[in-house]
C-alpha positions as CSV (number, residue, x, y, z in Angstrom):
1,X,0.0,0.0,0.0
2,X,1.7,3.5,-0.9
3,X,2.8,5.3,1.9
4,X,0.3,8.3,1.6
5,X,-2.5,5.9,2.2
6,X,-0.5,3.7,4.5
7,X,-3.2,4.6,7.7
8,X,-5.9,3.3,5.6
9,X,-4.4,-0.4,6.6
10,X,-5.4,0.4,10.3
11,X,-9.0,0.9,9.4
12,X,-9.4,-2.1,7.6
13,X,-7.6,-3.9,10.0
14,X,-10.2,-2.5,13.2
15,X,-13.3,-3.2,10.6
16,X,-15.8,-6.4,10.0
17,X,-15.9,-7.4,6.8
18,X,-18.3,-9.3,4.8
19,X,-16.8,-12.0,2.9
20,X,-18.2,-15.6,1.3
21,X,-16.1,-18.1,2.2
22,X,-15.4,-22.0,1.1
23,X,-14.4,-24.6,3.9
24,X,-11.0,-25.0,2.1
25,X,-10.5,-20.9,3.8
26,X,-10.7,-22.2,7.3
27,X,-7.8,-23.0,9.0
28,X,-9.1,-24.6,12.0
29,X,-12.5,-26.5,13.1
30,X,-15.3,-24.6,13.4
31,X,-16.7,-24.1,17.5
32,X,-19.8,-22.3,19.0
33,X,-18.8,-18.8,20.1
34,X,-22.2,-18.5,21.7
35,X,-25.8,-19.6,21.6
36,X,-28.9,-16.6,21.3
37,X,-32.4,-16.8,22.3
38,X,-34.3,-15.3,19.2
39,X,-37.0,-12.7,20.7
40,X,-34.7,-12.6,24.3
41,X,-34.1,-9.5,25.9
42,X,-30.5,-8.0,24.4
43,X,-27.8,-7.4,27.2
44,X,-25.9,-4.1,26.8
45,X,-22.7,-6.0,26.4
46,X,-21.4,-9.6,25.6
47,X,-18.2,-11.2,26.0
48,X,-17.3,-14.5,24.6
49,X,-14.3,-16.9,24.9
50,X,-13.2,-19.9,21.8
51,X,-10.2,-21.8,21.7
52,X,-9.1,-23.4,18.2
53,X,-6.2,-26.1,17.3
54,X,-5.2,-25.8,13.9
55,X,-5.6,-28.0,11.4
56,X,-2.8,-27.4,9.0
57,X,0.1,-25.2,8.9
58,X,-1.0,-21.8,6.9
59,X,-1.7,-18.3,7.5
60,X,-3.7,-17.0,10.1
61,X,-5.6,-13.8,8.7
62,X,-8.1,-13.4,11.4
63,X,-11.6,-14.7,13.0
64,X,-14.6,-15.8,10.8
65,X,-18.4,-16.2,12.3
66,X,-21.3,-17.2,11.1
67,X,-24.8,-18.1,12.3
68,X,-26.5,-21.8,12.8
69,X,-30.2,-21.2,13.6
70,X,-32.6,-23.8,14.6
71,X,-36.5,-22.7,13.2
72,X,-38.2,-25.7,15.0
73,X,-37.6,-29.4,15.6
74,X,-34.7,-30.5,13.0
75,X,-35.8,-27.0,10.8
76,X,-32.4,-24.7,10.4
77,X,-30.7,-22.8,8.5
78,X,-27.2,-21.4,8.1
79,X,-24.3,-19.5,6.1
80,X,-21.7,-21.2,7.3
81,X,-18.8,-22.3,4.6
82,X,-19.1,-25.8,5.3
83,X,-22.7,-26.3,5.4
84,X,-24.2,-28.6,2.6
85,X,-26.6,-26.1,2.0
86,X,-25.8,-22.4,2.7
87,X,-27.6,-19.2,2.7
88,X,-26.1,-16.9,-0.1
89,X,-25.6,-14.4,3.1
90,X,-21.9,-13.5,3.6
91,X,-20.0,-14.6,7.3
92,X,-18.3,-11.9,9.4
93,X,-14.5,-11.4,9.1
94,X,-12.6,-10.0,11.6
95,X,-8.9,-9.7,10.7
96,X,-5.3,-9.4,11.5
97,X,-3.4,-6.1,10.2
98,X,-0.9,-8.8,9.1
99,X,-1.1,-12.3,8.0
100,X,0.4,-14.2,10.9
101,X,2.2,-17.8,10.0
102,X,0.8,-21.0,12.4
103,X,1.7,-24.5,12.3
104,X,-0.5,-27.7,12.2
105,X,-1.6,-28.3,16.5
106,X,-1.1,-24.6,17.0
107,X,-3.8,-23.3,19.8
108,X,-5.6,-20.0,19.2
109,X,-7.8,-18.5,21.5
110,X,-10.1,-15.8,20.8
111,X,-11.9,-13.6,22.6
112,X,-15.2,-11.7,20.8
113,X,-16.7,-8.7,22.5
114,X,-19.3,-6.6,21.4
115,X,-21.7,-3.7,22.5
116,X,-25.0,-3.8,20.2
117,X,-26.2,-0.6,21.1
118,X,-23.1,1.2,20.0
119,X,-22.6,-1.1,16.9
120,X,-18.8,-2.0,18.4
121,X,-17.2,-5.6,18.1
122,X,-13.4,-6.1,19.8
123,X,-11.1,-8.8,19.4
124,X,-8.6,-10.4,21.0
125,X,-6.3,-13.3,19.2
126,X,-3.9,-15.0,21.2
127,X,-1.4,-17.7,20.1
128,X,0.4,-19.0,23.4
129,X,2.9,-20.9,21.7
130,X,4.4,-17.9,20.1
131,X,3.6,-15.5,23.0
132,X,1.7,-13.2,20.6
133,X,-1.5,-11.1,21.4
134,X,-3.2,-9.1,19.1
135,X,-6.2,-6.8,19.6
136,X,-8.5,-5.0,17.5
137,X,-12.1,-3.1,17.6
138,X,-14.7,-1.2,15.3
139,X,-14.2,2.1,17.3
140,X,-10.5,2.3,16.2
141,X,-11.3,1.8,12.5
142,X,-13.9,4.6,12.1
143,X,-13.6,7.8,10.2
144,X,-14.0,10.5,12.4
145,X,-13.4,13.9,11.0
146,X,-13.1,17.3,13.5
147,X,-16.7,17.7,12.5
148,X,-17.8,14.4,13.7
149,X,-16.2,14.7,16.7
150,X,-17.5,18.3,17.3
151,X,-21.1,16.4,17.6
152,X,-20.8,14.8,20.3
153,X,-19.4,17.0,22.5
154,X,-21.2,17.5,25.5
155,X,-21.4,20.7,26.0
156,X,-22.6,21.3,22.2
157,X,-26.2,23.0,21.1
158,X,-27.6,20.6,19.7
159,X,-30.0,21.5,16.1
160,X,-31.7,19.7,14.1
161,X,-30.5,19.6,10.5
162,X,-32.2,18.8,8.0
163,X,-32.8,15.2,8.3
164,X,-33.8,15.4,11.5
165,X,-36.2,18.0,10.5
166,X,-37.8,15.9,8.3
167,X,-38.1,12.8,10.5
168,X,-39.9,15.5,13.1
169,X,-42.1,16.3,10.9
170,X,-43.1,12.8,9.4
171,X,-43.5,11.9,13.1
172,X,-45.9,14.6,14.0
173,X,-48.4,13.0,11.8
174,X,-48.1,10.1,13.7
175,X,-51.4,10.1,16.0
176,X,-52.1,6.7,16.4
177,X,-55.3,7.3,13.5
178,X,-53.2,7.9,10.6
179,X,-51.9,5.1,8.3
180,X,-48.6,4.9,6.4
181,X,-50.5,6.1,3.3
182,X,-51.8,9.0,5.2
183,X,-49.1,10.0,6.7
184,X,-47.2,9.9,3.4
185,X,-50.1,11.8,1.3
186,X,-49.8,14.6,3.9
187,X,-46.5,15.5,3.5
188,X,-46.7,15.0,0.0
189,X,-49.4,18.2,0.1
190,X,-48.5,20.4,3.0
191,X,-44.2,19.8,2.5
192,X,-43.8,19.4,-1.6
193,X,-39.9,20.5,-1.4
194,X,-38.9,18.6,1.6
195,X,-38.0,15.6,-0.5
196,X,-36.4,16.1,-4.3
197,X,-38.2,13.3,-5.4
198,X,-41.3,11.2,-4.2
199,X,-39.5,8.0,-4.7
200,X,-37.0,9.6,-1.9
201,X,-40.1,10.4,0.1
202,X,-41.4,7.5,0.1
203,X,-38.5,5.7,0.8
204,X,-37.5,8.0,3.7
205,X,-41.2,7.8,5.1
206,X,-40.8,4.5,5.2
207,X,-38.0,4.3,7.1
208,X,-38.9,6.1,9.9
209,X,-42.0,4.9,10.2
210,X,-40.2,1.4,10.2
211,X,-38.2,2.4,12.9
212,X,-39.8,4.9,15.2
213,X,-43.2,3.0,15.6
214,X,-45.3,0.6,16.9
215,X,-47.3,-1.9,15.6
């Protein structure tokens, strides 16, 4: 990578990835990282523990995860790269900055923590016979700018702009009478020029509605 972009390496390396794996990518046997409740309550934090022996000496690029889920009775489904019969839904890949050699029998242990709320994911990959830790997390590969940071300083005023003025007002209409389509045909009349385009309106009206209702 040429030098002047050289920092770009520590974002990708602090970032999940989307990727579509084979089994012939994995470098060790699979094991369950954790097993979720569909419809349970979310915890504000989750910490998880794996251990690995590898299967083959190769290159160890980082930590792979997929999901396994059970419908009902023997009903599941799953994207994992050695299922007979994947979901064409990529896995999660949480790297290494650098590609890090291993030899058949190795252990690695990882560790997998993650915050939901805040949309962060850490990792931790150990490798005790070499003595080597390495850590990354999703806060340390974003791309925050002066004026990102500027927004959340406490002590800021904060405005709407003008996304936020538009999702007040599609919410105002919202009096528990009104439907979707009612909603949307009244800020089509009263706001014409809040959206360029009612494809964008509708789409945006959507959205919020999507998110910041109720059944």
């Amino acid at each position: 990578m040429p030098g002047d972009y050289g920092w770009l390496a520590e974002t990708a390396a602090n970032s999940k990835h989307a990727v579509q794996l084979t089994a012939g990518a994995l470098i060790a046997d699979a094991v369950t990282l954790a097993t979720l409740e569909l419809g349970a309550d979310a915890l504000p934090y989750y910490s998880w523990e794996a251990e690995f022996s590898c299967g083959q000496d190769g290159a160890l690029d980082g930590l792979a995860g997929w999901f396994d889920c059970r419908l009902a009775d023997d009903i599941r489904m799953s994207n994992a790269p050695v299922s007979a019969a994947p979901l064409n839904r990529p896995q999660a890949f949480l790297p290494l900055k650098r590609p890090v050699a291993v030899r058949a029998g190795e252990t690695i242990r990882a560790t997998v923590m993650a915050r939901p709320g805040d949309a962060v994911i850490g990792w931790v990959i150990e490798l005790p016979e070499q003595g080597a830790k390495y850590s990354h997390d999703t806060f340390n590969g974003l791309l925050l700018d002066r004026e990102a940071l500027l927004r959340v300083e406490p002590q800021r005023v904060a405005k709407l702009n003008a996304r936020g003025r538009a999702r007040q007002r599609v919410l105002s209409y919202c009096d528990g009478s009104r439907s979707l389509a009612e909603v949307q045909a009244l800020i089509e009349q009263e706001h014409p020029a809040l959206f360029p385009t009612r494809q964008a309106a509708v789409a945006f009206i959507t959205h919020v509605l999507s998110q910041d209702t109720g059944p």
